[in-house]
PARO-471053 format. One record per residue (C-alpha): residue number from 1; z, x, y; residue in three letters. Coordinates in steps of 0.5 Angstrom, whole numbers, plus 2048, in hexadecimal, padded with zeros to 3 digits. Layout:
REM PARO-471053
{NUM; {Z; X; Y}; ALA}
...
END
This chain:
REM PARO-471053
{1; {845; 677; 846}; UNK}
{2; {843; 676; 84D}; UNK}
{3; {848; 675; 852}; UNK}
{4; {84A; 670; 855}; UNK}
{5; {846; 66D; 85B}; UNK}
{6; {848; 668; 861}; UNK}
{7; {844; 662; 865}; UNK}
{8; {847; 65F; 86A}; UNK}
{9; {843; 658; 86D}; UNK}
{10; {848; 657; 873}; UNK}
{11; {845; 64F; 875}; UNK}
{12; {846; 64B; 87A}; UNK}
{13; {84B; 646; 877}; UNK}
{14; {84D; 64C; 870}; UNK}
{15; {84E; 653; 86F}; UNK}
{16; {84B; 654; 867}; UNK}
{17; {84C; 65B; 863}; UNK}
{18; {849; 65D; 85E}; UNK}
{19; {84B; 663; 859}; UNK}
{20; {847; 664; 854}; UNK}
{21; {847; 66A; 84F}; UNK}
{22; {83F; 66C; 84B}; UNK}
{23; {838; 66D; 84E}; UNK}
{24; {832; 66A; 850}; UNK}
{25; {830; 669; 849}; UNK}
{26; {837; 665; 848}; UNK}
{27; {83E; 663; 84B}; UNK}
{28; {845; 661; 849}; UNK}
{29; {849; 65D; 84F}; UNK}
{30; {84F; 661; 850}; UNK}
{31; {851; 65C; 856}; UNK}
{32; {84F; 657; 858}; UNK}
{33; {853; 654; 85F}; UNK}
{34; {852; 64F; 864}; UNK}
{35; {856; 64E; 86B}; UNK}
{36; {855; 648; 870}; UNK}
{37; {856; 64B; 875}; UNK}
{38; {852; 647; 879}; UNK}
{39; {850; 64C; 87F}; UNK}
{40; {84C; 647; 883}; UNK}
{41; {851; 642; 884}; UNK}
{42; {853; 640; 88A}; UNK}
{43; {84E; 644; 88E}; UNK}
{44; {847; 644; 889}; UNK}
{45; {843; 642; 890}; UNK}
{46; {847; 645; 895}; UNK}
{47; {845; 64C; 892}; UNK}
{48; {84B; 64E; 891}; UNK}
{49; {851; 64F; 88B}; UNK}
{50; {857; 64B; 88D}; UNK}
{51; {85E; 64F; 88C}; UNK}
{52; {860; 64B; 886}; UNK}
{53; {859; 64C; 883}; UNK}
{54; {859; 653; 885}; UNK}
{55; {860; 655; 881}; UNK}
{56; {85E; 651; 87B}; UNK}
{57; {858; 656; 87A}; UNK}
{58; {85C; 65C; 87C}; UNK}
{59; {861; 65A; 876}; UNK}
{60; {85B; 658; 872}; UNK}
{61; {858; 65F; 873}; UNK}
{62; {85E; 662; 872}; UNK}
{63; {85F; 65F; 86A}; UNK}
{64; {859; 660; 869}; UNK}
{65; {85A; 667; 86B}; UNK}
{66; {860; 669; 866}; UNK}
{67; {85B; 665; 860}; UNK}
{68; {856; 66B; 861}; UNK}
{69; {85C; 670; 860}; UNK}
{70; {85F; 66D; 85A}; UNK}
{71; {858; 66D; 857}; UNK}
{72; {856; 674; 859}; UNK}
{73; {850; 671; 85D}; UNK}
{74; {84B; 677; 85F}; UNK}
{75; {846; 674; 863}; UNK}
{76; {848; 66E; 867}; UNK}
{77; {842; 669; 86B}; UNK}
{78; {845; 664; 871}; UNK}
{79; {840; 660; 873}; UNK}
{80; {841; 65B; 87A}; UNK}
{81; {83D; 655; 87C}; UNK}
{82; {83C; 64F; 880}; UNK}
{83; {843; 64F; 883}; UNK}
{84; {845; 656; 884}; UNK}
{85; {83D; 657; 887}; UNK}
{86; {83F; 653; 88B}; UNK}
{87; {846; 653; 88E}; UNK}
{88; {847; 657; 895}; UNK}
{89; {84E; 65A; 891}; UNK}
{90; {84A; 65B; 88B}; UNK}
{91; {84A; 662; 88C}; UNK}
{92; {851; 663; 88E}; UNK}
{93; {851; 65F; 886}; UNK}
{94; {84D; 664; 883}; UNK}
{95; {852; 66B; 887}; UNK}
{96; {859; 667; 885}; UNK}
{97; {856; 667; 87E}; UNK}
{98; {853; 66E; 87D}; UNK}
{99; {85A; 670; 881}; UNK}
{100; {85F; 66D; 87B}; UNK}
{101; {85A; 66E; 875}; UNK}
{102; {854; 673; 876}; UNK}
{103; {850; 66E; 874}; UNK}
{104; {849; 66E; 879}; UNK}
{105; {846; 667; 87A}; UNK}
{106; {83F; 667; 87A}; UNK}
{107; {83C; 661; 87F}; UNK}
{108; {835; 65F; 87D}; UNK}
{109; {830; 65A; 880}; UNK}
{110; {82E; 654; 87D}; UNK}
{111; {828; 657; 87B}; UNK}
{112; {82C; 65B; 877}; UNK}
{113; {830; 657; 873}; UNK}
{114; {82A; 653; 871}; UNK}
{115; {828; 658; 86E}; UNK}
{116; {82E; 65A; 86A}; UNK}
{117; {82F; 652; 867}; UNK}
{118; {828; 654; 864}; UNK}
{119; {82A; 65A; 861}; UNK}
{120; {831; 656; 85E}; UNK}
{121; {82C; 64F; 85C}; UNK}
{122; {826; 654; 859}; UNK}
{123; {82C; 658; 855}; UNK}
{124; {82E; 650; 852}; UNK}
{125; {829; 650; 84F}; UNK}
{126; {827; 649; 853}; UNK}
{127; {820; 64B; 856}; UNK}
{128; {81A; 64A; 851}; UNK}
{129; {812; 64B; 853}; UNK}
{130; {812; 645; 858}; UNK}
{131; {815; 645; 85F}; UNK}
{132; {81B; 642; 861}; UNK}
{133; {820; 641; 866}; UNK}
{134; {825; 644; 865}; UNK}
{135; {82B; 641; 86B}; UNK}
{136; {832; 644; 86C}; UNK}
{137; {837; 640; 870}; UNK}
{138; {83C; 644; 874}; UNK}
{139; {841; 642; 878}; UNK}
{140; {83D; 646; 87F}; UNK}
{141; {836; 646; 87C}; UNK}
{142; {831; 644; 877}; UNK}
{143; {82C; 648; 874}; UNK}
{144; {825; 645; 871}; UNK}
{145; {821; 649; 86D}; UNK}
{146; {81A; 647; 86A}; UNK}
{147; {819; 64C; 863}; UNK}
{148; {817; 64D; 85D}; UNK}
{149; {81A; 653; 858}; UNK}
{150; {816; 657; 85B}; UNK}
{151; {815; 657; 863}; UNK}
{152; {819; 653; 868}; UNK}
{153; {813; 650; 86C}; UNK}
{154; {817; 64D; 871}; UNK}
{155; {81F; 64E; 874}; UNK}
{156; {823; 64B; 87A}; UNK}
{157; {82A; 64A; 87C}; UNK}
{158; {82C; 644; 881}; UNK}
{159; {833; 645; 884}; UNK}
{160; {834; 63E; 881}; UNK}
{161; {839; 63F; 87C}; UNK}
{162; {83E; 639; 87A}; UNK}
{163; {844; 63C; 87E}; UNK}
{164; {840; 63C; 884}; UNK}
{165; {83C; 634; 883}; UNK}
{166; {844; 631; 881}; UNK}
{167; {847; 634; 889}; UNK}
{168; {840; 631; 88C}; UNK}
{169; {840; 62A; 887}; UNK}
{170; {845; 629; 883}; UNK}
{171; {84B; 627; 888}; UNK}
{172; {84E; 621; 885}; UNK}
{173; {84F; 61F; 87D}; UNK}
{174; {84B; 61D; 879}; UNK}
{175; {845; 620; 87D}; UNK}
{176; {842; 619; 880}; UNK}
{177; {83A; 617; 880}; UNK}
{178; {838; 619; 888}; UNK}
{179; {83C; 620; 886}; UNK}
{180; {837; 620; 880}; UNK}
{181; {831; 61E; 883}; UNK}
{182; {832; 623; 889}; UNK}
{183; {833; 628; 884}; UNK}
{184; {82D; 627; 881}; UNK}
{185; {829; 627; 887}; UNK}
{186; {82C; 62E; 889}; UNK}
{187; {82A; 630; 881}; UNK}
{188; {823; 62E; 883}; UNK}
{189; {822; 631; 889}; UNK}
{190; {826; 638; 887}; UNK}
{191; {822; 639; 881}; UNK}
{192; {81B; 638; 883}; UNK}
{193; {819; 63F; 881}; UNK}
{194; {81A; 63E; 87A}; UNK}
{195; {817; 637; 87A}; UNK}
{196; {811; 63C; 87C}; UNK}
{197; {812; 641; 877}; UNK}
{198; {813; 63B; 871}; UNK}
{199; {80D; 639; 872}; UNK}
{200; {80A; 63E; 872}; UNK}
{201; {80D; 641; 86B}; UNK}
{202; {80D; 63B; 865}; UNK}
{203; {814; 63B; 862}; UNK}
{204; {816; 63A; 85B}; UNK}
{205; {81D; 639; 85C}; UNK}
{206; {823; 63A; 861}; UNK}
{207; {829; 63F; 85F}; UNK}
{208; {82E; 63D; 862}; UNK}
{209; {833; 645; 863}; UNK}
{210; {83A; 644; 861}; UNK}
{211; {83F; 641; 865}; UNK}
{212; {83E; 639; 866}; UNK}
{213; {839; 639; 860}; UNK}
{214; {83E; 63B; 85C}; UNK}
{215; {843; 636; 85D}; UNK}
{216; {83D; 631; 85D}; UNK}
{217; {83C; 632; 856}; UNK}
{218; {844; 632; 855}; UNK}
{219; {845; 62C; 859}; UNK}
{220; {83F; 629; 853}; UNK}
{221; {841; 62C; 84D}; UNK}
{222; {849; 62A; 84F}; UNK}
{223; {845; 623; 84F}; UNK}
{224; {843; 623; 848}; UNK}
{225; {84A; 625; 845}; UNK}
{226; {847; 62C; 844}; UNK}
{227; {84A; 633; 846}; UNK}
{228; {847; 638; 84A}; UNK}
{229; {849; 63F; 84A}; UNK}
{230; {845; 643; 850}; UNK}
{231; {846; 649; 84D}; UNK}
{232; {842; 648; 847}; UNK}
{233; {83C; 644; 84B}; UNK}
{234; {837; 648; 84E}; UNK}
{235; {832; 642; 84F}; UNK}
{236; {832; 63B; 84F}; UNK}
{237; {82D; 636; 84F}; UNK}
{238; {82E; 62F; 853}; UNK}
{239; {82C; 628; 852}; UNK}
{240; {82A; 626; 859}; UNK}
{241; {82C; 620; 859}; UNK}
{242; {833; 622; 856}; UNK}
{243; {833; 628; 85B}; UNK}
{244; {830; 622; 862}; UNK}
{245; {836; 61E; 85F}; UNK}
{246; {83C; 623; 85F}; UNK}
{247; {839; 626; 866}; UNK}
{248; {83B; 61E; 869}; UNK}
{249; {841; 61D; 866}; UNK}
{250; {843; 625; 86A}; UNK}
{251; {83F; 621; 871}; UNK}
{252; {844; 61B; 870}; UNK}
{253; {84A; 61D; 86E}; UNK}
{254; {851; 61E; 872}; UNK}
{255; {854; 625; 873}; UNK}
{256; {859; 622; 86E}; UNK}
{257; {854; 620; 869}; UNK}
{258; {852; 627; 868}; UNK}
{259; {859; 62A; 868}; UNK}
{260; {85B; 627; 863}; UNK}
{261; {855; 629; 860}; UNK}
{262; {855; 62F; 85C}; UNK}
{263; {84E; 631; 85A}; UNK}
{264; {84E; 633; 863}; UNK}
{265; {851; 639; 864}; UNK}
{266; {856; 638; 86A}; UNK}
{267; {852; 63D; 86E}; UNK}
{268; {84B; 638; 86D}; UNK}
{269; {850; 632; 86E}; UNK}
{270; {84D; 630; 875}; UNK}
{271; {847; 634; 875}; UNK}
{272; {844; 631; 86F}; UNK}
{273; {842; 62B; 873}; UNK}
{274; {83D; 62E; 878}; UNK}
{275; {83B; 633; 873}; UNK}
{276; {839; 62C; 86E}; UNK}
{277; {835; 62A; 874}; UNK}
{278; {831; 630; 874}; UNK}
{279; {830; 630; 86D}; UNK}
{280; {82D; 629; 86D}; UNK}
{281; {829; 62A; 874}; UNK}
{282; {826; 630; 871}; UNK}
{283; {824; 62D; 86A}; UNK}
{284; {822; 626; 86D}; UNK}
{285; {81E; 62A; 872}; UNK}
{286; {81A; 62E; 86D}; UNK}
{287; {81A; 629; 868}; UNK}
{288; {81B; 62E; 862}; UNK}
{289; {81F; 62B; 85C}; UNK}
{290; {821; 630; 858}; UNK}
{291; {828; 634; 85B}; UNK}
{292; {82B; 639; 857}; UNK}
{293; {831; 63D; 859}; UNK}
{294; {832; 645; 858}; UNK}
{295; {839; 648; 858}; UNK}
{296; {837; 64F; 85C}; UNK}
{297; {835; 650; 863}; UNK}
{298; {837; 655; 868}; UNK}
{299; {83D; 65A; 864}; UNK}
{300; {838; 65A; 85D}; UNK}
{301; {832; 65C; 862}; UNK}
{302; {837; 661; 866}; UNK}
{303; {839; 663; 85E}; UNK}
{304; {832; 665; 85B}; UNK}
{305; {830; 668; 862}; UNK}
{306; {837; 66D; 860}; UNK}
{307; {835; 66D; 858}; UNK}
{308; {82D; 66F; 859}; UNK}
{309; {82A; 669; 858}; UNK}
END
């Protein structure tokens, strides 16, 4: 039997570990964690780690650390992205951490990160022999991907992640129509490289990677009456028109409205709202109508790098 490996995707708003026993050809998850840290908030476009942010990472590090032991982890990977990339005290994060747990934090570029979510959605099983674009909404940045089951062809990362849009836009609740219309306009004009690269590629279909995608399609299927489990689901198919109206009723609704609403996890609570309008910029932008959703990203790339895939 393999030794047990550990992946670690430290993102702007939570900290996932993975621990997972087998080999490229096959593995089983032995744990599978997710911490709300929320690591940007309260200095996300200050380009520092507020102190509260700051101990709950630390804390989060530090049980992370002592589920690695308990499991007799050999071989750990701790990947850091847009926030502690970015962050002036971002460092002196990564130094405390390695100081209270060994673990080394590896920061990588957004170029880099795109990479790993291809290898995750590749590994899915998401991908055919036409191109899509795979999208991944952080809370820091955004990764868009043009590929196929072969290559990628093309790959950007925006520093326009969710956290960042809701401390720019998203200052009262519900999010009113100017703040809307205004975040539009940004989106228009930050993304104008990969209105370039969509035009240049025919795209099949958009792939939406983990995160917001993933409550979208459970948000739809509580809808329905029907019960879903992310653990058994790799790949979901949306009905546009069902995902356009979900999306509405995430930018309409209150703060209050979507705490009592369990399909959102807490940490998506405020966040979903500007992650939902650039979900719908990008679709309507682009006019493609078929959006799925593939539960891999970054950690399951990170992991079949580790596992020789």
């Amino acid at each position: 039997m393999n030794k047990p490996v550990a992946v670690m995707d430290l993102g702007t708003n939570t900290f996932h570990l993975l621990i997972v026993e087998g080999n490229g050809a096959g593995y089983s998850e032995i744990v599978h964690e997710q911490d709300a840290v929320k690591l940007g908030e309260g200095g996300i476009n200050k380009g520092f780690i507020h102190p509260a942010a700051f101990v709950r990472g630390i804390k989060s590090m530090q049980r992370y650390h002592q589920l690695i032991l308990e499991n007799n982890v050999q071989q750990v990977r701790a990947i850091a992205t847009s926030a502690l990339r970015n962050a002036a005290n971002g460092q002196d994060f990564i130094d405390q951490v390695k100081a209270q747990t060994s673990i080394v934090i590896e920061i990588i570029d957004g170029d880099a990160e795109a990479a790993y979510i291809y290898k995750g959605v590749k590994a899915s099983g998401s991908l055919s022999g036409h191109n899509s674009l795979v999208v991944d909404i952080g809370g820091g940045s955004v990764e868009f991907i043009i590929c196929d089951n072969k290559q990628v062809k093309w790959k950007q990362s925006f520093e326009i992640g969710a956290a960042r849009l809701m401390d720019n836009f998203h200052r009262t609740d519900p999010i009113p129509p100017e703040s809307i219309t205004a975040l539009n306009l940004y989106l228009q004009d930050s993304l104008t490289d990969l209105f370039v690269a969509a035009s240049t590629y025919k795209i099949e279909n958009i792939i939406g990677s983990s995160g917001v995608f993933e409550s979208y399609a459970g948000l739809i299927e509580a809808s329905k009456g029907h019960s879903f489990d992310l653990k058994k689901t790799k790949h979901y198919d949306f009905e546009k028109d069902e995902l356009l109206a979900a999306i509405e009723s995430l930018i309409l609704s209150s703060h209050q409205q979507r705490v009592g609403n369990k399909g959102i996890i807490p940490v998506r609570v405020d966040m979903i709202v500007t992650a939902s309008i650039l979900t719908r910029f990008i679709i309507d932008k682009l006019g493609i109508d078929n959006v799925v959703m593939s539960t891999n990203s970054l950690k399951e790339g990170v992991l079949a790098e580790m596992m020789g895939d």
